[in-house]
N, C-alpha and C positions, 0 to 999 in steps of 0.2 A: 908943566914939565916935571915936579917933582913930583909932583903924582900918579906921572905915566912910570916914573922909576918906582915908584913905589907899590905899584903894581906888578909890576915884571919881578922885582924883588921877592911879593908875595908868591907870586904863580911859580917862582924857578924852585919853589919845594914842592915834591908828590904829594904828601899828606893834606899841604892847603888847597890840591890840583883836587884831588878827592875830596876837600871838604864843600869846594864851591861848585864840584858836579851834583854833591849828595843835595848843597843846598837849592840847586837848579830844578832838581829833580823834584824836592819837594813841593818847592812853587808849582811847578806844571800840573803835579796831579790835584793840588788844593785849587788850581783855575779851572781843571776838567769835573770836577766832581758833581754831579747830580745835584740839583737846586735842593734842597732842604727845606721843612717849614722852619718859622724862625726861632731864633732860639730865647725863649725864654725860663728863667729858674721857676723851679716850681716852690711855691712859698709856705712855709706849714701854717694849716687856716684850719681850725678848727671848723665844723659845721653842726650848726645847732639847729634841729630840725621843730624847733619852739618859733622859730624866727618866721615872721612872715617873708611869703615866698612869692610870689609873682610870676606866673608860668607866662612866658611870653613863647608863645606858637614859633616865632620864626628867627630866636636863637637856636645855636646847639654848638655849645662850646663858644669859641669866638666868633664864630659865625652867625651873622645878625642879619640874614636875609634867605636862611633854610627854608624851605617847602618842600613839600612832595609829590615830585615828578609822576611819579601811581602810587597811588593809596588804597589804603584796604577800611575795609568797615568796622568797626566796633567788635570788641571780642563778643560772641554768645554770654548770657549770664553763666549757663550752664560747664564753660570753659574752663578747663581745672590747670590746664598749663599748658601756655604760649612758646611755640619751640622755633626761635629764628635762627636760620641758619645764613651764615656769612659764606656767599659763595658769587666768583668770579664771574662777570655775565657772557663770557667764553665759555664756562663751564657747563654747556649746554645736558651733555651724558651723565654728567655726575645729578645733578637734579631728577633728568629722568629715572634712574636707578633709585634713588631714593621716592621717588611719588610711586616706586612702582612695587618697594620694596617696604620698609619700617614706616617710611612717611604715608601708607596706605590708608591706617588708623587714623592719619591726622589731616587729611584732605579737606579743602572744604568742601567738596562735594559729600563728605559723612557731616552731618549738620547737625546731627546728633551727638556727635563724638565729644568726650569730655578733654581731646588734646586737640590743637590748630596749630596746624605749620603754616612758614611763610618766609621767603629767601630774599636777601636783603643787598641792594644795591647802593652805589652812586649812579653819576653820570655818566656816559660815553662820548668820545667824542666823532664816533663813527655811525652816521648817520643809518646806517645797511643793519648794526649790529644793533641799534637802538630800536628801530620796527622790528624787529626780529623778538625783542624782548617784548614790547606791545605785542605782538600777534602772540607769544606763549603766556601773557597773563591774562590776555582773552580768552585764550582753554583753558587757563586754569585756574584763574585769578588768585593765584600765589604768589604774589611778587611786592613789594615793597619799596621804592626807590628817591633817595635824597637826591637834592642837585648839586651835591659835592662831587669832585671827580673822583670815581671810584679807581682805586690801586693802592699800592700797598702801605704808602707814604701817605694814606686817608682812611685806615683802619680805625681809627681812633672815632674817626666820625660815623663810621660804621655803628661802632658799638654804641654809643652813646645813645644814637639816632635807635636801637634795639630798645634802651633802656626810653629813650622818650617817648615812645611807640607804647612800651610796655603802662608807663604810668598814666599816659592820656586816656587812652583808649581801651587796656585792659588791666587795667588794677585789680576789679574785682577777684581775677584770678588768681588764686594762692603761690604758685610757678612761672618763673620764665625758663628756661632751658635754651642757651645760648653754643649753638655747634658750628663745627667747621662741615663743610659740604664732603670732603674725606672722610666720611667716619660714618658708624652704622650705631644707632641710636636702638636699645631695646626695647622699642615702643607697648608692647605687651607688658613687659616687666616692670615699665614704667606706672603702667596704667594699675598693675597690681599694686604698690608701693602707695599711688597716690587713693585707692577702695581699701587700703587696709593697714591706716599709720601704723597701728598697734604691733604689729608681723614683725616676729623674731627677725634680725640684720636688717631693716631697713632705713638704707641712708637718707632716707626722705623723714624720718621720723620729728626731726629738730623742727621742718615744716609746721607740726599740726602739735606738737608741745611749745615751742615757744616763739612762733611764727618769727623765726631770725635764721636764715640759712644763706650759705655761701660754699655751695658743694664741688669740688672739682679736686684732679691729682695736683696737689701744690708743688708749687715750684721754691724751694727753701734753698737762700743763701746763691742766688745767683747772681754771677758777679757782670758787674757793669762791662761794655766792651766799648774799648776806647781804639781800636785798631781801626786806621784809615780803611783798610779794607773790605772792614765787614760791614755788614750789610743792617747788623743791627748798633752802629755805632753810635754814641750819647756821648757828649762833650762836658765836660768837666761844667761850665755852667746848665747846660741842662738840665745834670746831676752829679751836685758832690760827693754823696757817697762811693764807698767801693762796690757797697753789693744792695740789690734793690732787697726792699724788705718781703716776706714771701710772698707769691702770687700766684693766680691759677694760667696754666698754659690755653690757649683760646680756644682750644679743641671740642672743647667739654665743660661748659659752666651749669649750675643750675642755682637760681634767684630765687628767695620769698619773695613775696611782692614786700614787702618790707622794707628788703635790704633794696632792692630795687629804687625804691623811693630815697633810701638814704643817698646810695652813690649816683642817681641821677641828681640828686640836687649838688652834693659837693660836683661834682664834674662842670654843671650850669656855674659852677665858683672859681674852676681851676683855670689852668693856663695848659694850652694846647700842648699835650707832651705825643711823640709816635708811633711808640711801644702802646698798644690797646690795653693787651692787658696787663702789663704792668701797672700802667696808669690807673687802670676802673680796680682791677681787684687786688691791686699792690700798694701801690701808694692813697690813692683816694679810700679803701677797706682801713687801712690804718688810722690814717686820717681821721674814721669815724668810728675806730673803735670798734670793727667788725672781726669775730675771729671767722677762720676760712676753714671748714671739714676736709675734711680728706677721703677722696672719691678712689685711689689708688686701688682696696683691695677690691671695688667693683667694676675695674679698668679692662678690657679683654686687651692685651697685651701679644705680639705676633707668636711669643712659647704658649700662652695661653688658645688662642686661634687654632695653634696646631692640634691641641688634644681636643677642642672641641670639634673638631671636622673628623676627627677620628672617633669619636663618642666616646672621650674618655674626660668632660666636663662638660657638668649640666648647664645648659641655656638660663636657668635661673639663676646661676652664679656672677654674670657680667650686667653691667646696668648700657654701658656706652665702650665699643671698640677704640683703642689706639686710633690715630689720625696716622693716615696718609695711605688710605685703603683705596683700593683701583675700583673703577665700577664690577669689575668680575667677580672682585671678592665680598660685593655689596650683595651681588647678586647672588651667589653661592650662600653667604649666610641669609639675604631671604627666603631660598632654600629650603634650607636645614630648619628654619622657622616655619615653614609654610606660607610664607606669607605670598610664593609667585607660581607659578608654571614655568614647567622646565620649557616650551615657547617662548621666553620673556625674554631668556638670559641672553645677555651681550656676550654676543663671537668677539 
């Protein structure tokens, strides 16, 4: 009984009527929220690459029963740089535009070619969508797929599964070039860069002088987001700091096989964090004592876009386009490349 008065007590002020909606309210949305992977700290572990290592095929990360759902073959000796792209296996147009487009050069049907494309999956759990994906890497045999469930809250396995790919099966290759499936990759310019270290600007250059590169537009000083509503939120134990230390946006990576080797082994060390690349070229680059280049002034940027479709900046000036480019505009700079026939292009 005095507890039921001392309730009513409580409740007959507004301010405590508002404190125990606010507090209602918070429980409900922390019971609705999206499952999460779990949450552990990430622990600062040095990685000393002296240390015997033990490549066990069917980890990757915490996952201790990985395989690959389609697999691809061994890179060519002749392979100068492996270019996976991280793309949704909805994203059926966006792939085509690219094989039809920069990824021309890097087909495996060109066997010759000193670049190899190859787009990188999870699982599905839609049985329609998953023979859909069998039947396009029977034409084309580009495709790549772990048994993790592919989305967005599995990026992390994505990447990593890039880098395990990279050091089993093509080391020998000097490059990896890791993109998003938005973006338009300057495949020729590329190919220029990797025939001619020496060439006045070229961001590949650190490649073939001190075989240690981590090229991409860095992301400096960005701060943690703790906000229940975003969609990239990290919880105070996930990560103590305020602002992760700098890292490359996923858009646009490009790997020594070196550096490759480094943060694929710290990663086979770390604890599952969500954020990809924070995690590979933020914290784990740190971790190993990797500085990260800065790809920015060879970025094609949407002001930049504009004056090249108007001819008023050379095609040799951008290495890799801004992300979040429509197939039209993939196709329009194929274009202006030559790389298609005006029959190609997506209505």
């Amino acid at each position: 009984m005095k507890l039921i008065k001392c309730l009513i007590s409580f409740l007959e002020s507004s301010s405590n009527v508002c404190l125990l909606l606010w507090m209602t309210l918070c429980v409900v949305i922390y019971a609705y929220l999206p499952n999460m992977p779990r949450i552990v700290s990430q622990p600062e572990i040095a990685v000393d690459l002296s240390m015997p290592y033990s490549e066990d095929p069917r980890q990757l990360i915490d996952l201790y029963n990985f395989e690959y759902i389609i697999e691809q073959p061994s890179c060519a000796p002749h392979t100068q740089a492996l270019i996976m792209v991280h793309s949704a296996p909805g994203n059926v147009d966006r792939r085509s535009a690219i094989r039809q487009t920069w990824g021309r050069l890097a087909t495996n049907s060109s066997s010759q070619s000193s670049l190899r494309l190859v787009f990188l999956f999870g699982t599905v759990a839609d049985d329609e969508l998953q023979s859909s994906l069998l039947a396009e890497h029977e034409q084309h045999n580009d495709l790549l797929q772990g048994n993790f469930l592919d989305g967005y809250y599995n990026l992390t396995y994505k990447h990593v599964m890039a880098l395990k790919w990279f050091h089993t099966r093509c080391e020998q290759a000097p490059l990896l070039v890791k993109v998003d499936d938005d973006i338009f990759l300057n495949t020729p310019q590329l190919q220029h860069h990797l025939r001619h270290p020496s060439s006045p600007w070229n961001p590949l250059s650190a490649l073939h002088s001190q075989r240690q590169l981590l090229l991409c537009a860095i992301n400096k000083k960005d701060r943690v987001a703790r906000s229940y509503s975003s969609k990239w939120r990290v919880g105070f134990r996930e990560y103590p700091h305020r602002y992760y230390p700098p890292f490359c946006p996923g858009f646009a990576v490009f790997y020594s096989s070196q550096v490759v080797k480094r943060l694929y082994f710290a990663a086979q060390r770390s604890n599952f964090f969500r954020l990809d690349d924070v995690l590979v070229t933020g914290i784990l680059s740190k971790r190993c004592n990797i500085t990260l280049t800065d790809l920015t002034s060879y970025v094609l940027y949407p002001n930049k876009l504009k004056l090249l479709l108007k001819g008023r900046l050379d095609p040799e000036e951008y290495l890799v386009s801004w992300h979040q480019m429509s197939s039209q505009q993939i196709f329009g700079l194929g274009q202006l490349h030559g790389m298609v026939n005006t029959t190609n292009t997506v209505k």
